[in-house]
matplotlib code that plots the C-alpha trace (Angstrom):
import matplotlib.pyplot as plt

x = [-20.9, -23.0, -21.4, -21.7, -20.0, -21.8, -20.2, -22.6, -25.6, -24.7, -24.3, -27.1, -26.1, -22.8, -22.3, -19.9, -19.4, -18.6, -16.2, -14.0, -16.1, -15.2, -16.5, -18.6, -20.0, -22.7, -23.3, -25.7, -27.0, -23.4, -24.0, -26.6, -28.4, -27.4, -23.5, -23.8, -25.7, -21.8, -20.1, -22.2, -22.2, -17.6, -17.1, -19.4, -17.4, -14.3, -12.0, -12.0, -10.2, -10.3, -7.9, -9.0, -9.9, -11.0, -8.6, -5.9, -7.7, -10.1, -7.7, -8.8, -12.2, -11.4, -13.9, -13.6, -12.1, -10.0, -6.8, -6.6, -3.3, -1.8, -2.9, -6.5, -6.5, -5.4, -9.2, -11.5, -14.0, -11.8, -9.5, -12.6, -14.2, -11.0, -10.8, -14.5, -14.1, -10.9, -13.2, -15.8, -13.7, -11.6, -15.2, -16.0, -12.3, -11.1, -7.0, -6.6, -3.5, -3.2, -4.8, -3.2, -5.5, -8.3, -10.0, -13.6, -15.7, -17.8, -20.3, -22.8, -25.8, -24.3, -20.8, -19.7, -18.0, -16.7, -15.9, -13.1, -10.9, -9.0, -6.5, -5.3, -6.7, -10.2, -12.2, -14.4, -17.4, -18.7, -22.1, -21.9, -24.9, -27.2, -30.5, -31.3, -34.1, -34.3, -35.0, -31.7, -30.0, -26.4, -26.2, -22.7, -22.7, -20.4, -20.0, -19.9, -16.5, -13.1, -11.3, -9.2, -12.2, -12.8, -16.6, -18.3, -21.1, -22.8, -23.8, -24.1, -25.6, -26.5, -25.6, -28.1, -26.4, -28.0, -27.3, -24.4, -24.4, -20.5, -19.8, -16.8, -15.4, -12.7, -10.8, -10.2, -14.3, -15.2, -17.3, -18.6, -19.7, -23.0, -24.1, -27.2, -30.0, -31.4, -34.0, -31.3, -29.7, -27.6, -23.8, -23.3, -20.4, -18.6, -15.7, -13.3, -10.8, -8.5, -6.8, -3.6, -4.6]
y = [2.9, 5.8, 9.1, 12.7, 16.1, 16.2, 13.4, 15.0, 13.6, 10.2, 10.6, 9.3, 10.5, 11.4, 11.4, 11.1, 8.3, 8.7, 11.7, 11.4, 12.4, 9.8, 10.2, 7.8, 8.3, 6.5, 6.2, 5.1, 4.7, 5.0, 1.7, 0.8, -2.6, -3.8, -3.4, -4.3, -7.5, -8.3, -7.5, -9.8, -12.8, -11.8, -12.0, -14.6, -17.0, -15.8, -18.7, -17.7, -19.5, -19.3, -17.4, -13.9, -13.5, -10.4, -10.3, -12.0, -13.7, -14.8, -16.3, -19.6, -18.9, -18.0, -16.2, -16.6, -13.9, -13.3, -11.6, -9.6, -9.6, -7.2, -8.3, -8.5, -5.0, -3.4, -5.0, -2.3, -2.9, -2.8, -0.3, 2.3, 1.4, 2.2, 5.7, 6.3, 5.5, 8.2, 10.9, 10.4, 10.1, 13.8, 15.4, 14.7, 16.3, 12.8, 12.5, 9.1, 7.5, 4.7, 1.4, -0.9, -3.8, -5.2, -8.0, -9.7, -11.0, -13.9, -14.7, -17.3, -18.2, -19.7, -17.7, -15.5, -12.3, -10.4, -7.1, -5.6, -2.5, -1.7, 0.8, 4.0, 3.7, 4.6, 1.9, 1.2, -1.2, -1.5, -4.0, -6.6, -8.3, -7.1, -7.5, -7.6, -8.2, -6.2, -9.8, -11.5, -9.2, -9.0, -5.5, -3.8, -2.4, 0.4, 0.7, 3.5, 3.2, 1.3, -1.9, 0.8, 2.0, 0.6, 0.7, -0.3, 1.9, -0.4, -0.1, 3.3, 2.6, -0.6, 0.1, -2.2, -4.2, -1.9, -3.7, -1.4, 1.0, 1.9, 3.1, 5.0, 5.1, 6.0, 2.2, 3.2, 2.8, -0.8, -2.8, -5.8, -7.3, -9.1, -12.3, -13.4, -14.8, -18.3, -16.8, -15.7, -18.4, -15.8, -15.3, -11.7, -10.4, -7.0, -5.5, -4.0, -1.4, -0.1, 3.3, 4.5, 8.0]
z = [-37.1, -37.4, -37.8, -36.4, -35.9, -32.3, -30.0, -27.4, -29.4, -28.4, -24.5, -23.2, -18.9, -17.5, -13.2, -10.6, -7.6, -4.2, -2.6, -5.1, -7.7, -10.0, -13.4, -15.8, -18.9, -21.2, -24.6, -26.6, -30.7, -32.4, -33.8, -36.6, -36.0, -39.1, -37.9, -34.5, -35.9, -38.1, -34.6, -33.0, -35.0, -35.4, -31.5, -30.9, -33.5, -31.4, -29.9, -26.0, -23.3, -19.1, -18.9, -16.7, -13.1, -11.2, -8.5, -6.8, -3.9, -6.8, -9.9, -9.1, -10.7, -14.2, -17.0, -20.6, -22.8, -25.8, -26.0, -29.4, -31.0, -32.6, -35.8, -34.9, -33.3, -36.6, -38.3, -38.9, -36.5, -33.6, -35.0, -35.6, -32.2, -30.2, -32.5, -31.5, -28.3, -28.1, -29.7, -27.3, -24.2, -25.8, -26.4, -22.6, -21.6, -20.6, -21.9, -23.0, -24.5, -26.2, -25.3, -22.6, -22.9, -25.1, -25.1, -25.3, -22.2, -22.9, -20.2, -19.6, -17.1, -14.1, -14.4, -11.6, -11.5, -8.6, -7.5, -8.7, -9.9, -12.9, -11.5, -13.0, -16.3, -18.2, -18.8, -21.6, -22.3, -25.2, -25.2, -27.9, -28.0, -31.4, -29.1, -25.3, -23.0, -19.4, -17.7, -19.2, -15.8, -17.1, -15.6, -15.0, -11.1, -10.2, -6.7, -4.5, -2.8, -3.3, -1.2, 0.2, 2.3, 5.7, 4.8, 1.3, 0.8, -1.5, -4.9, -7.0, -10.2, -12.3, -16.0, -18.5, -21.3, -23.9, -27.6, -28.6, -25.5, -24.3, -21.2, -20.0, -16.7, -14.2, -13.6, -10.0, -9.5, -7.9, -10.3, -10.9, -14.9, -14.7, -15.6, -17.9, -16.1, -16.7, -18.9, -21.4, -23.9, -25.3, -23.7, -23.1, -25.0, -24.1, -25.9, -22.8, -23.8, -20.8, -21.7, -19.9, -18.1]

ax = plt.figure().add_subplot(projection="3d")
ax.plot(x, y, z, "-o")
ax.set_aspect("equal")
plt.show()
């Protein structure tokens, strides 16, 4: 990972959704190539099972992901990408305590996601994947409004899955992770890191 005294450096835009102003933050270039090309090749070795489903009405339709254990959690390559992560999220005024959740999202052409929200926590995504082409899709959608609201206002932004690129945002946001496109014969991998607030 590279390093800096200026987090700022690395954020590539910062905005808010809807009324409530929630926030979301992207970063970009903490990784060298060479590195990201190690995490790559790690998390795509990964044993990952069917085990995760985007909401209740949906658990029937399960993704592939991998729990970290303990154990795993204390390697170096999570363990320095969770403290990054925390002095990114600090540099930007965003409290976060310790992680409640991480784990590994492994998706291929022809899975389906759907909308969903994390709850009261910040959640992170940090982009595997060493290399990516614009027509693989695969983009992350944050949606303007929640399930709460009698209307959906429809989508906000559409975050690209930027080799490396971590994104930070509020966990109450609606969201949906996207999927690779036909055209890409690569699964898209994403490390997700959900912080207590």
């Amino acid at each position: 990972m590279a390093t800096t005294s200026t987090h700022d450096t690395f954020l590539s835009r910062s905005f808010e959704i809807g009324v409530e102003k929630r926030k979301v933050f992207v970063f970009d270039d903490l990784f060298e190539s060479k590195t990201l090309s190690a995490i790559y090749d790690k998390f795509r070795s990964l044993p990952y099972r069917l085990t995760d489903y985007d909401r209740d009405d949906t658990r029937t339709i399960r993704h592939l992901v991998h729990d970290f254990d303990s154990e795993e959690i204390k390697t170096a390559e999570i363990k320095n990408t969770v403290l990054a992560v925390q002095e990114l999220a600090e540099a930007q005024g965003i409290k976060v305590k310790t992680p409640a959740n991480i784990y590994a999202n492994f998706n291929l052409h022809g899975d389906h996601q759907f909308a969903h929200e994390d709850g009261d926590v910040w959640t992170t995504l940090v982009f595997i994947n060493a290399s990516w082409h614009e027509d693989w899709g695969g983009e992350l959608l944050l949606y303007d409004g929640t399930f709460a609201q009698p209307t959906d206002r429809g989508i906000a932004y559409a975050i690209s899955p930027s080799p490396g690129r971590i994104v930070i945002f509020d966990g109450k946001i609606k969201h949906r992770g996207g999927v690779p496109s036909k055209f890409c014969l690569e699964p898209r991998i994403t490390l997700a890191i959900k912080f207590m607030k």
